[in-house]
N, C-alpha and C positions, 0 to 999 in steps of 0.2 A: 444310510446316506443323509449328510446335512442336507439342509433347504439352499444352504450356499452351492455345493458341491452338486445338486441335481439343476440348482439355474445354469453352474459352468456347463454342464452336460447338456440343457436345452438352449445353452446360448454360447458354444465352442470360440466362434471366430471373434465375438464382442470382448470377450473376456481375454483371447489368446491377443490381438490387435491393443487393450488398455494395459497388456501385461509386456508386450514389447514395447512402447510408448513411455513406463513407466522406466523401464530400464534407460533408455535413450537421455532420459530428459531429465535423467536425478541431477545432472549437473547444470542444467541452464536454469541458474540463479539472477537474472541480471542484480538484484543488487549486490549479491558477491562481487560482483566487478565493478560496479559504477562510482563506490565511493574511491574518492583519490586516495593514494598511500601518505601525499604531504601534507595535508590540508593542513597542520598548525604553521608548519615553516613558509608555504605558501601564503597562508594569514600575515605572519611579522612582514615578508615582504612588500606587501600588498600596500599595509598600513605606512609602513616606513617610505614608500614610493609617492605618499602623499595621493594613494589610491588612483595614479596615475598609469599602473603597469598592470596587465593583465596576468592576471598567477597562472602559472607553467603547471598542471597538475600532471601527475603519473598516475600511471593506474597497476593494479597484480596483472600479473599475464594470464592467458587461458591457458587453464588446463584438461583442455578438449580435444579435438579435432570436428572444425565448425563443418569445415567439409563433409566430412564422412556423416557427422550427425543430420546433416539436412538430405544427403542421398538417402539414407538409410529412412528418417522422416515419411519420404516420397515415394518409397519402393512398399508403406503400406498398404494390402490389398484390403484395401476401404471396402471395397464392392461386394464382399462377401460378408460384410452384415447385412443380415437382412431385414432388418425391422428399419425404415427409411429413414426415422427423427433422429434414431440411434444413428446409423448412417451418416444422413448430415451434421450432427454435432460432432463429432466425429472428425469428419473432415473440414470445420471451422478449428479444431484441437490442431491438426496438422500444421494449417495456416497460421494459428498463431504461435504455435511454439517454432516454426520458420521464421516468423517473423522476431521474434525474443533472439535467436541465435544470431541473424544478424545485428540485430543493436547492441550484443557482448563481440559479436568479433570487431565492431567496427568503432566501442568506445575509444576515446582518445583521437579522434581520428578526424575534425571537427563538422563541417557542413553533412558530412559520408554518415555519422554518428545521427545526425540531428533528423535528418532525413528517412532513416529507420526510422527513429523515436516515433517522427509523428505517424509513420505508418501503422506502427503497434497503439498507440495514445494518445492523438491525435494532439489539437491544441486549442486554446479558450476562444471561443466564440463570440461575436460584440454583446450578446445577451450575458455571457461567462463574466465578460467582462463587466458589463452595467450592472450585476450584481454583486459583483467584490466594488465597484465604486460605490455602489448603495450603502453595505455593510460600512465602508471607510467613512463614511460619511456623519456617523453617527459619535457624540461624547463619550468618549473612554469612563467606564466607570471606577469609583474610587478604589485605588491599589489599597487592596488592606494584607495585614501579616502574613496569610498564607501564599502571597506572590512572592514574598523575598526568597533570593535565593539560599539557603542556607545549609543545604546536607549535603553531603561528598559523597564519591559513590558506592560506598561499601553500605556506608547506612541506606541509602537506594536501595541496593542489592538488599540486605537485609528484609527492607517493607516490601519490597517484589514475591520476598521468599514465601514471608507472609499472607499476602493474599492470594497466592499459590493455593494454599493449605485450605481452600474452601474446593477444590478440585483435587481430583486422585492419577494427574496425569505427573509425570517428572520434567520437571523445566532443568533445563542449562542454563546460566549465568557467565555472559564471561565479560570484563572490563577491553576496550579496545580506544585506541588513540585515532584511527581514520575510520569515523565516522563522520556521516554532514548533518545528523541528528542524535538527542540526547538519547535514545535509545532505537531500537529496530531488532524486528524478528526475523529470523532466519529458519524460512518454514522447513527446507528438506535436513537440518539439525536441530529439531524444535529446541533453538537456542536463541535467547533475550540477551544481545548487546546492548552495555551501557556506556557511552562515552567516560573514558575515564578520569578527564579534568572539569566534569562538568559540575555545577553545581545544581540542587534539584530545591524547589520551592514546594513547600508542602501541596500546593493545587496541584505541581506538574507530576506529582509522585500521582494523586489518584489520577490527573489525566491519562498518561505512560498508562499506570492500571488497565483501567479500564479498555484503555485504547489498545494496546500491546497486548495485552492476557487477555482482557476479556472479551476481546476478536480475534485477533490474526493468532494468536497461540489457542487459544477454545476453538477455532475451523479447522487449525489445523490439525489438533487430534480428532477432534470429531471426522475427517478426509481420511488418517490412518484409522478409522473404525470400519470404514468402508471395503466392499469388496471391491468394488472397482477403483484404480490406482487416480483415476481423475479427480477426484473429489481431492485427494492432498496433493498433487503437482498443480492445478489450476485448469478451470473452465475456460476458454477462451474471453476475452476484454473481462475477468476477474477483480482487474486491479479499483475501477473507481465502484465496485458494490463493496468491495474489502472498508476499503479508503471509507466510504458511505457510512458504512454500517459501526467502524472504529472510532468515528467521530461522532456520531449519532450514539453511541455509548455512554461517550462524555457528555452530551447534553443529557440525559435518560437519567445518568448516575449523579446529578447538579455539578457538575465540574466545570463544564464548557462554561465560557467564559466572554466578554466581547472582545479581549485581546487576544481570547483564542484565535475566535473569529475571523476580527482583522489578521492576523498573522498568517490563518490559512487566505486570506481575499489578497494579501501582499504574493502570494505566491503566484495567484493565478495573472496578477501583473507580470509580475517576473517571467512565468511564459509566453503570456503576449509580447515582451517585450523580445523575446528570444523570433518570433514571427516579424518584428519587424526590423532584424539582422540587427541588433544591440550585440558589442562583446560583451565581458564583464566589467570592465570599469564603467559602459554606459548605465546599463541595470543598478549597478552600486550607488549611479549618481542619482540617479531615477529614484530610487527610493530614501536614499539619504537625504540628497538636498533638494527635490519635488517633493515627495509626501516624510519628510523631516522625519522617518525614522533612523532611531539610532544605529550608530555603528557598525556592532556587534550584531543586531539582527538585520541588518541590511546586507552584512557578507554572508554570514549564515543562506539567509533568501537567495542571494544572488548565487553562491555555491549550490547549493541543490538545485536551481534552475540551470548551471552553465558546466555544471559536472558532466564528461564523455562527451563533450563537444554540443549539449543544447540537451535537459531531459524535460520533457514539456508535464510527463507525470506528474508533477505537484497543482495543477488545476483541477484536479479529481477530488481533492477533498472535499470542495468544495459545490460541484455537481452533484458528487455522489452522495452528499449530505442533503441532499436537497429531495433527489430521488430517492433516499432510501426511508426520511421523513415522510414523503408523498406515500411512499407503499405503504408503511405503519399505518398510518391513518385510514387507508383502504382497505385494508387487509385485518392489520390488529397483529400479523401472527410473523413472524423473521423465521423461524424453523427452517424455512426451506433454504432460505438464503444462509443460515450457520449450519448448514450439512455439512460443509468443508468450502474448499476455495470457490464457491459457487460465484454467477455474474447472473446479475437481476433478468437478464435478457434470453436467459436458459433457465429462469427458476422454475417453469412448465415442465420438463424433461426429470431434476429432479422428484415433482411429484407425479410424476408417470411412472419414474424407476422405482419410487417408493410403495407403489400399487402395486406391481408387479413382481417385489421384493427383491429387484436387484440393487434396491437401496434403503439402508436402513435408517431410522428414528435417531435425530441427534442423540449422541448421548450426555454431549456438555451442552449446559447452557449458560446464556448471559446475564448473569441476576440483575443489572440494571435493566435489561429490557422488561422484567415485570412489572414495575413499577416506576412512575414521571416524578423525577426529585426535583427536577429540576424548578426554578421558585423565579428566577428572572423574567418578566413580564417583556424585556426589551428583546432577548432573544427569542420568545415565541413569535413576537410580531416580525420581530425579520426573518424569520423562517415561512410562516406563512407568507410574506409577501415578497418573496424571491422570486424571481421569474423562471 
């Protein structure tokens, strides 16, 4: 008998409970649903409106039954785990993937939608905020060649392929036109979309890198390494140590950048502004003609803020970037947190499971996390002094 097959036998209902669960919840993806099906035709109009009309976005439909999967959810008999931590994390899982179901049945749907969101992800905080104003505060540094935009997406595809090839896991690739970013992982088909009109600037190729492969797709197979199915569907509040630790890659590997920066600190406006009932053409204005960004990244910002009626998620980058620098420094050691979809706030349980071997030693790791490439002197110090 394996060491896995005698823990199911000393641990029956832990493993039969993560093994119904697993079933349930292979489909609640929210970002399967959240990105619009029009966002380009919605764009022309938008622009053509003299950005005075608020874009009409669609969404795919579910292909669930939200019903049944939240009865079914609740009809777990939690109570027969016995081990208590187990237990409680456990039923914080229940709670959040309830709360994930409603914010895909209720996308599109607008204040109904928003109202979920911040119940799963809540929203930026006046501190959240006084730190993306801090970050914005600061001189752009000089655009040099590797910011222009210059490769289509095949040639993407191609360098993706290739840094693949330092891991023995199989990526999927696929080109897609509704996306609200130039690329996104889709943990339960570990598949790498790439926007397919997009254009990629050599820095954004190793950001995507490092940020895409060498997180959210390195957890995610490291979660299908796991016996227990939690590690690759998600820990409960998962998303901003994800978000954390994907960004914090990009600074580790010298990528991150202060337009990065600012760009994730514009978002977490963009959610605040969503807290104080802006539509979308106020947020467009908000950052176009208040903090005179352009255009093209000011729809960009304002779509991923006002996508499924308000998604406040994009203020995590930049928290979780913060917390997951603060842990390095204390710690030294992220293992626990790249076991799989882990959330900083549970990384105690996975090294509990890992003692008691009902969880195993990552097996991918993140090669920027060995080593600090990073050489910009302007981003250490506002990373240190984030609040």
């Amino acid at each position: 008998m394996s060491r896995i097959d005698s823990l199911r036998k000393e641990n029956p209902n832990l493993f039969r409970i993560d093994h119904q669960l697993n079933l349930l919840v292979q489909k609640i993806e929210l970002l399967n649903y959240i990105n619009p099906t029009n966002i380009e035709q919605e764009k022309r109009n938008f622009f053509s409106s003299k950005y005075n009309i608020n874009p009409n976005f669609k969404y795919r439909k579910i292909d669930f039954n939200a019903h049944k999967v939240q009865q079914e959810l609740f009809s777990q008999d939690i109570d027969t785990i016995l081990d208590d931590r187990s237990r409680a994390f456990y039923q914080d899982v229940i709670y959040d993937y309830s709360g994930l179901v409603q914010c895909i049945e209720t996308i599109g749907q607008g204040r109904k939608f928003y109202y979920n969101a911040l119940k799963s992800f809540g929203t930026p905080t006046q501190k959240d905020v006084e730190n993306a104003q801090f970050i914005l505060h600061f001189e752009d540094d000089t655009y040099d060649q590797e910011m222009f935009p210059i490769f289509n997406v095949d040639e993407a595809e191609a360098y993706f392929q290739k840094f693949t090839q330092r891991y023995d896991f199989q990526l999927k690739i696929k080109h897609s036109t509704k996306l609200a970013a130039a690329a996104m992982v889709l943990n339960n088909t570990q598949t790498l979309l790439l926007k397919k009109n997009h254009r990629f600037s050599t820095n954004q190729l190793k950001v995507l890198a490092n940020h895409e492969i060498g997180v959210h797709l390195v957890t995610t197979f490291n979660g299908l390494n796991q016996a227990l199915k939690i590690f690759h569907n998600g820990f409960p509040n998962n998303v901003e140590t994800q978000e954390g630790l994907a960004v914090f890659s990009e600074y580790m590997s010298g990528c991150l950048t202060l337009h990065r920066l600012k760009e994730l600190s514009y978002r977490v406006i963009a959610a605040d502004s969503l807290h104080k009932g802006f539509n979308f053409c106020d947020t467009f204005d908000l950052l176009h003609n208040q903090y005179k960004l352009n255009r093209e990244e000011s729809y960009n910002i304002s779509l991923r803020a006002h996508r499924g009626g308000g998604f406040t998620k994009d203020y995590m980058y930049l928290t979780g970037l913060k917390k997951v620098y603060n842990y390095y420094q204390t710690e030294g050691d992220l293992d626990a947190l790249m076991a799989g979809k882990v959330s900083m706030e549970h990384a105690d349980i996975v090294t509990k499971w890992q003692t008691e071997g009902l969880a195993q030693p990552i097996r991918y790791r993140n090669l920027a996390f060995t080593s600090n490439e990073n050489t910009n002197a302007k981003l250490n110090f506002i990373l240190q002094n984030l609040k």
